[in-house]
C-alpha positions, -999 to +999 in steps of 0.1 A: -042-181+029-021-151+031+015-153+013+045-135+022+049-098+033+050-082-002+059-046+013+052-020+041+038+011+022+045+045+039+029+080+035+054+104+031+050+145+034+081+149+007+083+119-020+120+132-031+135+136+004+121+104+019+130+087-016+167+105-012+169+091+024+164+054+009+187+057-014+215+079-002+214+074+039+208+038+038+221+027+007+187+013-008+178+004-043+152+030-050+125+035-080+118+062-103+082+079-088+055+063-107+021+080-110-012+061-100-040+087-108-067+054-100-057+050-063-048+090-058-011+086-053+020+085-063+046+056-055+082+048-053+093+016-041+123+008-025+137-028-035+145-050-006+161-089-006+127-098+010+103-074+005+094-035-008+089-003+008+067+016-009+067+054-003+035+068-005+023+106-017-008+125-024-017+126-062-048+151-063-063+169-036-090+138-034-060+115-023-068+091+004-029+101+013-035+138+014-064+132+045-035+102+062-013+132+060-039+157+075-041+138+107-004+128+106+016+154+088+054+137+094+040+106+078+040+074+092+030+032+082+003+032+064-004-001+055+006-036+051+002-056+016+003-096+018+004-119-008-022-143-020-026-172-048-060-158-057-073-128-044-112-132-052-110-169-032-096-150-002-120-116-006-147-145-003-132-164+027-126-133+048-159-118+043-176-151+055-155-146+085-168-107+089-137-091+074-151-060+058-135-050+021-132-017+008-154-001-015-170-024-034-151-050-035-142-054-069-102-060-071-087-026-087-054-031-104-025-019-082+010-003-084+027-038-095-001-042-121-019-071-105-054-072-088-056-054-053-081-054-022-079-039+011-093-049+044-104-024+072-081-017+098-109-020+123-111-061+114-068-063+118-057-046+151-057-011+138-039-021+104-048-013+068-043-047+054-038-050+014-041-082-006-024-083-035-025-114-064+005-127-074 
């Protein structure tokens, strides 16, 4: 069901300097910030020959990010976004299996501009697991 890894999203205390540590300690192809007021954050990805890191920061003092950062305030893995072929299929497979989705449960559109769930970490070993259409 799942498809491959599409990237590891991390919440970051300081957008620039973790951005600037991409780019200029490890030589990484890095993104202009990009704002997403409907999910609270704002996002840089960092391009990868087989995946995407996406650096994650507080947009609003409502941002799901600003409480991660609360209760870890150096950052850390926030989740984990896999692939699928179609993302209401799998949303209806996993919950028959028990998986809970967040919120409602209506796909929202995501950073890449395609359709976007996410699992609770309680159902995946601890791990905020995102689905993502492609």
């Amino acid at each position: 069901m799942i498809g491959r890894l599409n990237h590891i999203a991390i919440a970051v205390p300081d957008l620039a300097a973790a951005a600037a540590r991409y780019r200029d300690t490890l030589g990484a192809v890095v993104r202009p910030p990009q704002d997403e007021p409907n999910h609270g954050v704002t996002v840089v990805f960092v391009e990868l020959d087989n995946t995407k890191v996406e650096l994650l920061h507080p947009l609003g003092n409502d941002s799901p990010i600003r409480a991660f950062l609360d209760r870890n305030p150096s950052g850390g893995i926030h989740h984990l976004c896999y692939e699928v072929d179609d993302i209401l299929a799998a949303r209806d497979r996993l919950t028959a299996q028990g998986a809970r989705v967040l919120g409602d449960g209506t796909p929202k559109i995501g950073a890449h501009g395609k359709p976007v769930l996410f699992l609770h970490p309680k159902d995946f070993d601890g791990c905020l697991v995102e689905l993502e259409q492609v």
